[in-house]
KOLLORO-129804 format. One record per residue: x, y, z of N, C-alpha, C in turn; residue in three letters. Coordinates in steps of 0.05 Angstrom, whole numbers, padded with zeros to 5 digits, always signed. Example, Ala and Ser with C-alpha at 12.3 -4.5 7.8 and 13.67 -1.06 7.14 Angstrom:
BEGIN
+00264-00114+00156+00246-00090+00156+00264-00066+00156ALA
+00257-00045+00142+00273-00021+00143+00258+00001+00157SER
REM end
This chain:
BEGIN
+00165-00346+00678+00174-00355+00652+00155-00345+00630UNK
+00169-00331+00612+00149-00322+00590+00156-00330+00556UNK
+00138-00339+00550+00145-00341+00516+00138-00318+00491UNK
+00158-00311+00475+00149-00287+00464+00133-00303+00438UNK
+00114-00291+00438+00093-00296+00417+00101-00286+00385UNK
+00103-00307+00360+00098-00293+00342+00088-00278+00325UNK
+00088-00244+00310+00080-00228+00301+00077-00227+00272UNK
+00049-00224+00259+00054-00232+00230+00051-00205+00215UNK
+00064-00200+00207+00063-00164+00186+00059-00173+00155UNK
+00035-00158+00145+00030-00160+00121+00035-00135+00102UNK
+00051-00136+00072+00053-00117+00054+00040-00123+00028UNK
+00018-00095+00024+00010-00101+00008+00019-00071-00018UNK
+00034-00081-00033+00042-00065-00053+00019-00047-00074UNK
+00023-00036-00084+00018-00015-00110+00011-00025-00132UNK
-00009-00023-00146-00011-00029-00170-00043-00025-00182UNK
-00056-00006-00173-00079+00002-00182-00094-00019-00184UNK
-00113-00029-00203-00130-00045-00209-00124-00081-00205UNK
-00099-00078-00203-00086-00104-00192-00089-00103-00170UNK
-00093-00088-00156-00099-00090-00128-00122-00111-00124UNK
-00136-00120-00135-00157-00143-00138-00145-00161-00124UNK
-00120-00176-00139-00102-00193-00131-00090-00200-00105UNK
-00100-00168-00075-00094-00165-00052-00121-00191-00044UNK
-00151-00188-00057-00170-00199-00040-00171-00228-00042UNK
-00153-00237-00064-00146-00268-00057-00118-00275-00033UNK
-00114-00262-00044-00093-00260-00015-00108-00266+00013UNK
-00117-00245+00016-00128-00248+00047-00141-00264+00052UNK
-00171-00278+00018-00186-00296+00036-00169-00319+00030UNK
-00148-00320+00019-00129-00349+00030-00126-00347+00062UNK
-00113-00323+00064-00104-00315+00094-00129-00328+00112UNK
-00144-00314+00110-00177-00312+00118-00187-00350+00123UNK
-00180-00370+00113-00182-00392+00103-00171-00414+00112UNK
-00146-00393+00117-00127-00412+00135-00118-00408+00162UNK
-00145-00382+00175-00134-00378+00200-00117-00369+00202UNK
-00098-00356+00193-00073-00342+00200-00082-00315+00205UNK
-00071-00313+00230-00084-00275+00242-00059-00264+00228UNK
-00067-00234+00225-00048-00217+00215-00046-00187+00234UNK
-00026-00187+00249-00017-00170+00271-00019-00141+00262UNK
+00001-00136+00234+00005-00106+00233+00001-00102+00189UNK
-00006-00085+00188-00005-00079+00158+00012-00052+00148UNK
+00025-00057+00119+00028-00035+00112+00021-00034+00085UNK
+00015-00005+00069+00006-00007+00041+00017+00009+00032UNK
+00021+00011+00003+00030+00028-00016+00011+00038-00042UNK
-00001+00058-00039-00020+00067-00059-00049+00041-00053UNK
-00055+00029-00079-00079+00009-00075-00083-00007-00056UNK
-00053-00015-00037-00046-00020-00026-00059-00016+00003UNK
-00055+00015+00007-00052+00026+00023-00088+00034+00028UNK
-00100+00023+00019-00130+00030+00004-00143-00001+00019UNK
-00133-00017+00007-00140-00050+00017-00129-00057+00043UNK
-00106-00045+00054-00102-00048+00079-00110-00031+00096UNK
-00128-00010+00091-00149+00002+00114-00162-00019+00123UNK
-00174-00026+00106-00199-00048+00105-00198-00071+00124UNK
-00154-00079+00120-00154-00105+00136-00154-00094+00157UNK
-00143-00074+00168-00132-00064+00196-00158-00056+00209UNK
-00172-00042+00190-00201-00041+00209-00216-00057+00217UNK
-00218-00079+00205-00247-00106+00201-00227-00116+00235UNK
-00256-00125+00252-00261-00142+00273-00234-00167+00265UNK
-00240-00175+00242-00225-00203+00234-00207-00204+00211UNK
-00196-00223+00194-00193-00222+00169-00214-00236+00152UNK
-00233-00251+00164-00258-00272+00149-00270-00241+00147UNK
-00284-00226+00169-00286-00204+00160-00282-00186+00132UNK
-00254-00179+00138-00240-00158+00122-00244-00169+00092UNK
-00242-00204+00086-00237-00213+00058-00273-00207+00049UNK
-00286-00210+00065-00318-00203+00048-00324-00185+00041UNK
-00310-00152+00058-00309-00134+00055-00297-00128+00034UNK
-00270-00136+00025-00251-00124+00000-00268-00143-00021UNK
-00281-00165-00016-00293-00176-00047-00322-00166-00047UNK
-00337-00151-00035-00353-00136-00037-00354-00108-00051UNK
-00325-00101-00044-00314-00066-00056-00305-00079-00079UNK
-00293-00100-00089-00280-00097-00109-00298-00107-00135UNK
-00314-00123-00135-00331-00138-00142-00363-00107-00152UNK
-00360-00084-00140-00371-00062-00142-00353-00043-00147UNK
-00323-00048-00164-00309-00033-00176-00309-00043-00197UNK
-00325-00069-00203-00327-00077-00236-00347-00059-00247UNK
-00372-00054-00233-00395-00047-00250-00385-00009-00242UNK
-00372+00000-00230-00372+00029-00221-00341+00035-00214UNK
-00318+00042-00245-00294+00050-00236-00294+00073-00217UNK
-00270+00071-00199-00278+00100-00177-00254+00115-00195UNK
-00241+00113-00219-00228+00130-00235-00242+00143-00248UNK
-00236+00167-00253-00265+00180-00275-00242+00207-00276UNK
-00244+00210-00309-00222+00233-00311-00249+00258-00313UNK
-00235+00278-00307-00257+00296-00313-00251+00320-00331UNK
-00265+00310-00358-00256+00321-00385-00251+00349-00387UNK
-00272+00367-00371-00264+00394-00373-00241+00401-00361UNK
-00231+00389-00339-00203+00402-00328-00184+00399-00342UNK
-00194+00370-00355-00168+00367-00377-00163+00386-00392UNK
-00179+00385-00406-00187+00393-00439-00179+00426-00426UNK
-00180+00445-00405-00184+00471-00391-00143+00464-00383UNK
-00133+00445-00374-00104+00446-00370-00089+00439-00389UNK
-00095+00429-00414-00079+00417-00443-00082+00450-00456UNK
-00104+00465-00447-00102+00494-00460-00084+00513-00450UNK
-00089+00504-00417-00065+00519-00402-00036+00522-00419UNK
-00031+00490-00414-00005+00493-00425-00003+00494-00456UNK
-00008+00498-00479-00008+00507-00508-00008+00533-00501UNK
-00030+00545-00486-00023+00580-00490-00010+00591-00480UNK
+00004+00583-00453+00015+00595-00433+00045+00581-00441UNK
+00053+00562-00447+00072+00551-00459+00085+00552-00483UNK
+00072+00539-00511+00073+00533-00530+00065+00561-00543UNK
+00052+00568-00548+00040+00593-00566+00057+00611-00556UNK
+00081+00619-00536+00097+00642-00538+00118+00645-00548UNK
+00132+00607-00545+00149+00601-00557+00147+00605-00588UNK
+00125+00602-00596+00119+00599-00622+00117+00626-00643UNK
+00107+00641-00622+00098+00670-00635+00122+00684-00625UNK
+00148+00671-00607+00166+00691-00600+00167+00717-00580UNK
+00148+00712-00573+00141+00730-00554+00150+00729-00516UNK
+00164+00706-00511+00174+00684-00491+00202+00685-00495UNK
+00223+00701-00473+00246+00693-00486+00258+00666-00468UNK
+00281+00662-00464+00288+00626-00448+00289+00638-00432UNK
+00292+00657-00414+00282+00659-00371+00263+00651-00370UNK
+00240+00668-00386+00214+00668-00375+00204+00636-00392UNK
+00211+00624-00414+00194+00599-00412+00201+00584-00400UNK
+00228+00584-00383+00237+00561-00356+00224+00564-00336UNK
+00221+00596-00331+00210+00605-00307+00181+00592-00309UNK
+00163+00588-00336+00136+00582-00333+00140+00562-00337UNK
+00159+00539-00343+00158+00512-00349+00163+00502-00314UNK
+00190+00510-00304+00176+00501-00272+00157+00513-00255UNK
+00139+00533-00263+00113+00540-00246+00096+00512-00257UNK
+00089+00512-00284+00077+00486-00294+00083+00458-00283UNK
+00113+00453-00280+00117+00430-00271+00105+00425-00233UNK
+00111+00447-00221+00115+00449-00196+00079+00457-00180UNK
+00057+00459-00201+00031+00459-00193+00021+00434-00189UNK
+00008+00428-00163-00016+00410-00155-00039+00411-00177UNK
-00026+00392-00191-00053+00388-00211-00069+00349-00206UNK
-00096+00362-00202-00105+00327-00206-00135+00329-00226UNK
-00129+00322-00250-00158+00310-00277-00167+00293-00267UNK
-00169+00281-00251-00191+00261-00239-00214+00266-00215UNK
-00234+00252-00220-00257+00265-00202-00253+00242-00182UNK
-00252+00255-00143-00244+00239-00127-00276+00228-00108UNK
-00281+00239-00123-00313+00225-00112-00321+00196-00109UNK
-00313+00186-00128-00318+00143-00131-00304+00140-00094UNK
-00279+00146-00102-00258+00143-00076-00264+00147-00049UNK
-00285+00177-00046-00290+00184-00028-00316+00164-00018UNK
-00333+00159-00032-00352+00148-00037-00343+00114-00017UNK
-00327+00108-00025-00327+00077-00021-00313+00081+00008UNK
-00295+00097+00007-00279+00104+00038-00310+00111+00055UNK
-00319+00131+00057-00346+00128+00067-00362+00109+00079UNK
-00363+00087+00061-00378+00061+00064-00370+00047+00082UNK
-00343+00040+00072-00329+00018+00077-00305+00024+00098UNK
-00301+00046+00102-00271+00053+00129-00293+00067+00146UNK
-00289+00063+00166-00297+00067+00204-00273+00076+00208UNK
-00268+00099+00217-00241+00110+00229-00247+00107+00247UNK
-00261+00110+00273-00260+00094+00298-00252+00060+00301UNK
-00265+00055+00279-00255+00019+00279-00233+00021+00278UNK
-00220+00026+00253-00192+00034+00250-00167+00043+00268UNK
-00170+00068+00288-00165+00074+00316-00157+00054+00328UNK
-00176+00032+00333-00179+00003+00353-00163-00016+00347UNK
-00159-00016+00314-00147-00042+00295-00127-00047+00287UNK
-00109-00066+00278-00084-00070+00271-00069-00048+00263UNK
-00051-00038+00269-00020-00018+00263-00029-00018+00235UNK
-00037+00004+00223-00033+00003+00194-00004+00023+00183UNK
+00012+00023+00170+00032+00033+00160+00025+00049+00134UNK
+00026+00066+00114+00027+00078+00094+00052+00084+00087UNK
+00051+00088+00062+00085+00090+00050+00068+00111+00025UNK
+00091+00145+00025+00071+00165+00013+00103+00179+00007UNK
+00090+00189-00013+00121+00204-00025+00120+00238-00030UNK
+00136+00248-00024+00137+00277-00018+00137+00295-00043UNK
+00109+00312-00057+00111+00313-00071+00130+00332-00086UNK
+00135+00348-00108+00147+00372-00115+00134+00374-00135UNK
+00111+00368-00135+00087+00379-00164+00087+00359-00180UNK
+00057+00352-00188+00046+00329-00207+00066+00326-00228UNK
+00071+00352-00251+00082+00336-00272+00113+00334-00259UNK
+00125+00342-00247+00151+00330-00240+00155+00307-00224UNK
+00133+00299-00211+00128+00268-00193+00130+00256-00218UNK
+00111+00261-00243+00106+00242-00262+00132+00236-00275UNK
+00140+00256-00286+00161+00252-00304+00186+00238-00285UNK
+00187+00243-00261+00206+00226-00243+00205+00198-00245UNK
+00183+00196-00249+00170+00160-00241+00180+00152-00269UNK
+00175+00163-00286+00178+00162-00320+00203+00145-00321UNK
+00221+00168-00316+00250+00169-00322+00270+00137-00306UNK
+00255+00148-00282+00260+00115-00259+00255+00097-00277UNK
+00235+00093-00282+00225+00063-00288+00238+00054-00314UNK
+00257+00072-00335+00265+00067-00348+00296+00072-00344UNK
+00305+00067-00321+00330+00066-00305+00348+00094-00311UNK
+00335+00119-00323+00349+00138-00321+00359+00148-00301UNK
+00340+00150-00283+00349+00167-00251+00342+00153-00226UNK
+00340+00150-00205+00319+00140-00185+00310+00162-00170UNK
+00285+00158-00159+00272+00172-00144+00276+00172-00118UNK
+00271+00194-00112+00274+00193-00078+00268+00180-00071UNK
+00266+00168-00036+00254+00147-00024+00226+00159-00017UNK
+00211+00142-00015+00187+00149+00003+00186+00143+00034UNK
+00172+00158+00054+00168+00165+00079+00142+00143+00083UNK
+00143+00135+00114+00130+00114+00118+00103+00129+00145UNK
+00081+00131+00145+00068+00141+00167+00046+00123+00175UNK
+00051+00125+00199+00039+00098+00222+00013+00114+00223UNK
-00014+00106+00209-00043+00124+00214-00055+00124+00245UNK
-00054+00104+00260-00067+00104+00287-00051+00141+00300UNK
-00025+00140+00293-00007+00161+00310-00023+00194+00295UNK
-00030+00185+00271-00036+00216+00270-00064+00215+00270UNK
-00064+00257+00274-00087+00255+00285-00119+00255+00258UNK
-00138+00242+00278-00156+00230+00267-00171+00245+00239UNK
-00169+00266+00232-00173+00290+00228-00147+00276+00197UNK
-00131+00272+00205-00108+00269+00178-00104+00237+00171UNK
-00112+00215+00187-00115+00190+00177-00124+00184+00151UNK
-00157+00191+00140-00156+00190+00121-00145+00204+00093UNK
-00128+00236+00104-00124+00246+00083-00102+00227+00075UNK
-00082+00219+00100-00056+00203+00092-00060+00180+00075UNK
-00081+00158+00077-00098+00137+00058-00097+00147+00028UNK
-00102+00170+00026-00116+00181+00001-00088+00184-00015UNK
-00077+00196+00001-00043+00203-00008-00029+00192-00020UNK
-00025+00168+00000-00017+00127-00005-00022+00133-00047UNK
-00049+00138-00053-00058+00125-00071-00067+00144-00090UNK
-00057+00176-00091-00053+00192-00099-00029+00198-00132UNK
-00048+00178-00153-00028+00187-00168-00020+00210-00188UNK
-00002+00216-00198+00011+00237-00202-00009+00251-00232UNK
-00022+00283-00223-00035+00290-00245-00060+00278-00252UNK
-00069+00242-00239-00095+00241-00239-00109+00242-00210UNK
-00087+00252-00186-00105+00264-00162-00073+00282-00150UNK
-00095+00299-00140-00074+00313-00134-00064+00310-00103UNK
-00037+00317-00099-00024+00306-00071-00037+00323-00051UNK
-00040+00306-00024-00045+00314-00001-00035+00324+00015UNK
-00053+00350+00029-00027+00355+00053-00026+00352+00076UNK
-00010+00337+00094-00006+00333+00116+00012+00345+00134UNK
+00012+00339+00168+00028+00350+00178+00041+00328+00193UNK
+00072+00335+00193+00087+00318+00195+00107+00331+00218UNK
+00115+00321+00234+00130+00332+00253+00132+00367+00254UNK
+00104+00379+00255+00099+00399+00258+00100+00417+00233UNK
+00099+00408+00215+00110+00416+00192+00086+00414+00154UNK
+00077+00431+00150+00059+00414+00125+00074+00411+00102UNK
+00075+00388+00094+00079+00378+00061+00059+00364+00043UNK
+00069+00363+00021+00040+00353-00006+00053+00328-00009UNK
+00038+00303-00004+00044+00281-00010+00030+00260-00030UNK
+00038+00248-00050+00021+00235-00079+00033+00201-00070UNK
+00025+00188-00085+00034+00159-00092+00053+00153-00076UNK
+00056+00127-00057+00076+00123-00040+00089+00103-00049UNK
+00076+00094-00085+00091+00073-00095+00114+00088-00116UNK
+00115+00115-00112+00133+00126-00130+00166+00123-00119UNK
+00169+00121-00091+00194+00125-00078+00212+00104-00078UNK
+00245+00110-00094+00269+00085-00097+00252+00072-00119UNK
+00255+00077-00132+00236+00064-00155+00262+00031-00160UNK
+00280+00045-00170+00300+00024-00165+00305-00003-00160UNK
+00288+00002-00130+00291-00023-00108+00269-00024-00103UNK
+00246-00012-00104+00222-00016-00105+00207-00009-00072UNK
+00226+00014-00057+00229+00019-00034+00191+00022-00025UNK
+00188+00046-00041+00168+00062-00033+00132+00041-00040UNK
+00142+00021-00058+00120+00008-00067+00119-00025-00052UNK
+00141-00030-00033+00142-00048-00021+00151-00035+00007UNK
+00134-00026+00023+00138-00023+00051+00139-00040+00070UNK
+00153-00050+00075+00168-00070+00090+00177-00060+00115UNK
+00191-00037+00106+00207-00019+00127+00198-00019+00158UNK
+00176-00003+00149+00157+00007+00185+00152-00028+00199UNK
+00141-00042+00183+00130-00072+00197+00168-00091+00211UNK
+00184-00083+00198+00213-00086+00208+00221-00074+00238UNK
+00220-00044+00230+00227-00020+00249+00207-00022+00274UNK
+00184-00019+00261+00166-00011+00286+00151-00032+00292UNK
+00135-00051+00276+00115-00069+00289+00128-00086+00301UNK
+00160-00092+00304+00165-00119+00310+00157-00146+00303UNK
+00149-00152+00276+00136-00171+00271+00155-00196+00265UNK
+00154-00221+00275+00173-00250+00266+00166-00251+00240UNK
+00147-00248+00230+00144-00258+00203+00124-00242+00188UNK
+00140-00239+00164+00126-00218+00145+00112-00223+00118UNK
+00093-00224+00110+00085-00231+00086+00080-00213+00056UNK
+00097-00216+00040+00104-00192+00022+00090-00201-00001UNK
+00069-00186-00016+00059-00186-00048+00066-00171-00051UNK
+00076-00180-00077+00077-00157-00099+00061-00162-00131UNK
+00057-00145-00142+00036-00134-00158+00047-00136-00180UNK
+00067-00151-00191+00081-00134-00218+00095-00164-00228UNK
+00106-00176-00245+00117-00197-00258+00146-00191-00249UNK
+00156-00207-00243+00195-00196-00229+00194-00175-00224UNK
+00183-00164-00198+00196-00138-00182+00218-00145-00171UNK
+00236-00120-00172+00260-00119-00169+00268-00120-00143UNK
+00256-00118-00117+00254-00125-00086+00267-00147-00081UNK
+00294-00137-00067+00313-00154-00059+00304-00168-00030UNK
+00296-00187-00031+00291-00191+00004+00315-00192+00029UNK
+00332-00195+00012+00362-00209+00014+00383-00178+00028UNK
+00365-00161+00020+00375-00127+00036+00361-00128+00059UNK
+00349-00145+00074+00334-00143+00086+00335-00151+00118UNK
+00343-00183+00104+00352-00205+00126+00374-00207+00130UNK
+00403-00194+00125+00420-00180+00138+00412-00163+00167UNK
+00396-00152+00158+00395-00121+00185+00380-00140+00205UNK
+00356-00157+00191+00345-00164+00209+00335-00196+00207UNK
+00358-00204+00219+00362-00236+00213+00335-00256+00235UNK
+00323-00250+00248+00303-00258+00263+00282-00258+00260UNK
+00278-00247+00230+00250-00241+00224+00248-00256+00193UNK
+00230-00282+00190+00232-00288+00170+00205-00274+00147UNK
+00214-00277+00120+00200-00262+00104+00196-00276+00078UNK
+00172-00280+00074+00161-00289+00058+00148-00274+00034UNK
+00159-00281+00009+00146-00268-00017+00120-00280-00025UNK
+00107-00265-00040+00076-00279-00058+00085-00262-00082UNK
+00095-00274-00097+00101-00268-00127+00085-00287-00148UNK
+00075-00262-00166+00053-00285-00180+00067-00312-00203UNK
+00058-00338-00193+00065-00358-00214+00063-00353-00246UNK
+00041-00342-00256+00039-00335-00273+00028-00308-00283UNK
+00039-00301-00312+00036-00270-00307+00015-00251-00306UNK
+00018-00223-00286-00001-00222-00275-00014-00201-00293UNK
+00015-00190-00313-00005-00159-00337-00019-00183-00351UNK
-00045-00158-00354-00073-00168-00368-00065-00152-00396UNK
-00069-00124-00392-00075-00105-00415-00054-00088-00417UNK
-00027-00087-00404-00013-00064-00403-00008-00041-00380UNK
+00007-00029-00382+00014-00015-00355-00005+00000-00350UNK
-00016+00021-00366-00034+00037-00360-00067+00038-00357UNK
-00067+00014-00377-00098-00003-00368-00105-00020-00349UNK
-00071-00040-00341-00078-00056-00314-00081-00028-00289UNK
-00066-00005-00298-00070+00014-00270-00099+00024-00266UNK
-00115+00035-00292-00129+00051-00281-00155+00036-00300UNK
-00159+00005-00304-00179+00000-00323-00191-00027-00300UNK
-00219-00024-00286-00220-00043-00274-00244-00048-00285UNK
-00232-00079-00302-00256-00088-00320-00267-00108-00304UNK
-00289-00119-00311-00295-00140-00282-00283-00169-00295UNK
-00272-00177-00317-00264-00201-00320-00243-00206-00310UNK
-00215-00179-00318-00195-00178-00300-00200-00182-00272UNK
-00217-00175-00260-00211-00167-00223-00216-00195-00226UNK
-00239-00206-00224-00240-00233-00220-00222-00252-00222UNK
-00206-00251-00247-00174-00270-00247-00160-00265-00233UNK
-00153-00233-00220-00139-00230-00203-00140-00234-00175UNK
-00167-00239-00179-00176-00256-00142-00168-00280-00142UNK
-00172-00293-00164-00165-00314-00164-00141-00324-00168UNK
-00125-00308-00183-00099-00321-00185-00078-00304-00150UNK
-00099-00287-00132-00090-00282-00121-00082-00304-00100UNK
-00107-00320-00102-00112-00336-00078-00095-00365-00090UNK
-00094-00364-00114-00078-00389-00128-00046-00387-00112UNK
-00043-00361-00117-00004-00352-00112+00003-00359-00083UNK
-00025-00348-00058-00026-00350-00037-00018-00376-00024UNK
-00034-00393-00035-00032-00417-00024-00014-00436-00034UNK
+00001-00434-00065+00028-00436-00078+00055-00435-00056UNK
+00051-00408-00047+00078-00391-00038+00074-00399-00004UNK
+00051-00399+00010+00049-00404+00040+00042-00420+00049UNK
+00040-00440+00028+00031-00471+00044+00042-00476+00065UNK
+00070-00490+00064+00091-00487+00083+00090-00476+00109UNK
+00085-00446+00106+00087-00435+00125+00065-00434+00142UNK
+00055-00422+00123+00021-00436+00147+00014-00464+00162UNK
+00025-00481+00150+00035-00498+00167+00049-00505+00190UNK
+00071-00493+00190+00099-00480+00205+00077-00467+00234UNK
+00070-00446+00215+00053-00420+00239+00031-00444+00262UNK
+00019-00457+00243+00001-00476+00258+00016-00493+00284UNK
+00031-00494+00272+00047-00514+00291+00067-00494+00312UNK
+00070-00471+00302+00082-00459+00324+00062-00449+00349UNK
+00037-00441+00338+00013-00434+00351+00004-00456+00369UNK
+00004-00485+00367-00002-00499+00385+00027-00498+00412UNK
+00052-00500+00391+00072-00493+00411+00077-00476+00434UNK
+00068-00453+00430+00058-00432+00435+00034-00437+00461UNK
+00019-00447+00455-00002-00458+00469+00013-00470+00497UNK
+00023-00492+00487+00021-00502+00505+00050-00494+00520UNK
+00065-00477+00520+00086-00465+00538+00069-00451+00557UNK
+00045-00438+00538+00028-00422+00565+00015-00437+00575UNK
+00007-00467+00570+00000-00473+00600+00017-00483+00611UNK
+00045-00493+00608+00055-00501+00626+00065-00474+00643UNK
+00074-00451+00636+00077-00427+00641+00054-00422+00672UNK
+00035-00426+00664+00023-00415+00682+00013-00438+00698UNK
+00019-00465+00696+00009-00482+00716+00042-00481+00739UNK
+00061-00470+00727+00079-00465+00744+00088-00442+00753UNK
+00065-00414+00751+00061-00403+00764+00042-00400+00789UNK
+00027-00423+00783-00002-00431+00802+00015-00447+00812UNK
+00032-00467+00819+00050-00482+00835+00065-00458+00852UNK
+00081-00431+00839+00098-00422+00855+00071-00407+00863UNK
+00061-00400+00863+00033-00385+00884+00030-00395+00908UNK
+00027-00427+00898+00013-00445+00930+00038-00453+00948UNK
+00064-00440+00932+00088-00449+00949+00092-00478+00950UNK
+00086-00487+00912+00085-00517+00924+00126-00521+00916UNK
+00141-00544+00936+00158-00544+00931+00164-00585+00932UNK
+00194-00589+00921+00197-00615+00923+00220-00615+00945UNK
+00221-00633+00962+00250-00625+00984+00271-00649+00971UNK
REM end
């Protein structure tokens, strides 16, 4: 007689500098004993759940993310790097603008150089902070050993057309493709971390990565760019559904009403319950482009904290629930196996 054990899958979404908001999370998690089976991430995401999937524990993993994050107040790992800029804003005026202008460009050739422009791997940011803390803080051998980590990474077709894609989405003109989901333990070791980097690769301030994929190389940026819509690519849910088998899933998200239907969800897969962490109160500090790429240390700190506020808001209940299934659990396995130690000794009743 066997009891199937429950599986806990954690998503941790996109949102640059909000990502803070992941390390109250966990040390709730962390706090309350609740193990966490499998992870997936999306961009910052995808950055903070190395961390969990590698660490021995989650008491572990939460000292670790408030150690990195807490040393992303005094040392942003964003850093634009002025000459490439200032060297690609010239690109395009002279190679662009100044032909149109002087007439010298007729419309083939400025389309023709407007999608070479759009369609180049460009990244103005220096990836050194990044590399730097990955260094420190990820063990790819630990990693190897540790929880299923998932990534969610989007296929690129060149910085400024990723960008201007995301643009247009987010202001419900078009939607974006979906993003692709890759399980890091499966590839090889050699491309784990580029795939991490990818996750969190955004458009024009790093440039996309390339990986190989079913034998095949593509450039991959931000995995929170894909279905912008539905919020496909920035809530990976998917793989911890499909592949980890997990009963129960724990979903943050990063953003004030994300549009993440859970309700598309538990149709396909009615056995698996799923739980949101949506922040009680709101979580923009400064705006879209300062909460992404501005990690001031007063912000991160509220966001730990209102991380761990939401945490224990939204999963009281369940952690509860889990506790009580875990003793349940328990004790099927011993009766389980004291009546396999009975059918051993052939004990019978006539």
């Amino acid at each position: 007689m066997t009891t199937k054990p429950y599986r806990v899958g954690l998503v941790l979404s996109g949102g640059g500098a909000r990502g803070a908001y992941h390390v109250g999370v966990i040390k709730y998690l962390a706090d309350m004993n609740i193990p966490i089976h499998a992870v997936a991430g999306a961009s910052i995401g995808a950055l903070n759940g190395a961390v969990v999937a590698a660490a021995p524990n989650l008491d572990t993993a939460s000292k670790s993310l408030q150690e990195i994050w807490y040393s992303l107040a005094d040392n942003s790992p964003i850093k634009i790097n002025s000459t490439k800029t200032i060297e690609y804003i010239g690109k395009i005026l002279l190679g662009q603008v100044a032909p149109l202008i002087a007439g010298t460009s007729d419309a083939l050739s400025a389309v023709a150089n407007l999608q070479t422009l759009l369609s180049e791997n460009v990244g103005l940011g220096d990836k050194s902070p990044i590399h730097t803390l990955l260094d420190r803080y990820l063990d790819l051998e630990e990693l190897q050993k540790g929880l299923p980590l998932y990534v969610s990474v989007y296929r690129s077709q060149g910085s400024l057309n990723d960008l201007f894609s995301a643009i247009l989405a987010s202001v419900n003109l078009i939607n974006t493709r979906h993003s692709e989901f890759l399980h890091i333990q499966k590839l090889e070791q050699t491309q784990q971390r580029v795939a991490i980097l990818a996750s969190a690769a955004i458009p024009l301030l790093f440039k996309a990565e390339q990986i190989e994929v079913n034998e095949t190389n593509y450039f991959y940026s931000d995995g929170g760019q894909g279905g912008v819509r539905n919020v496909q690519g920035n809530t990976p849910i998917t793989p911890l559904l499909e592949l980890a088998n997990c009963t129960h899933i724990i979903v943050n998200h990063l953003s004030d009403g994300s549009l993440w239907d859970r309700n598309a969800f538990s149709k396909a897969f009615p056995n698996t319950t799923v739980l949101e962490i949506r922040p009680g109160r709101v979580i923009k500090r400064q705006g879209l482009v300062k909460d992404l790429i501005g990690f001031d240390d007063k912000n991160i700190q509220s966001w730990i904290e209102q991380g761990y506020e939401d945490t224990q808001r939204c999963c009281k209940s369940v952690v509860d629930a889990l506790h009580i299934h875990e003793i349940v659990n328990q004790a099927r396995k011993q009766r389980d196996e004291a009546i396999d130690e009975l059918d051993n000794d052939n004990f019978h009743i006539d």
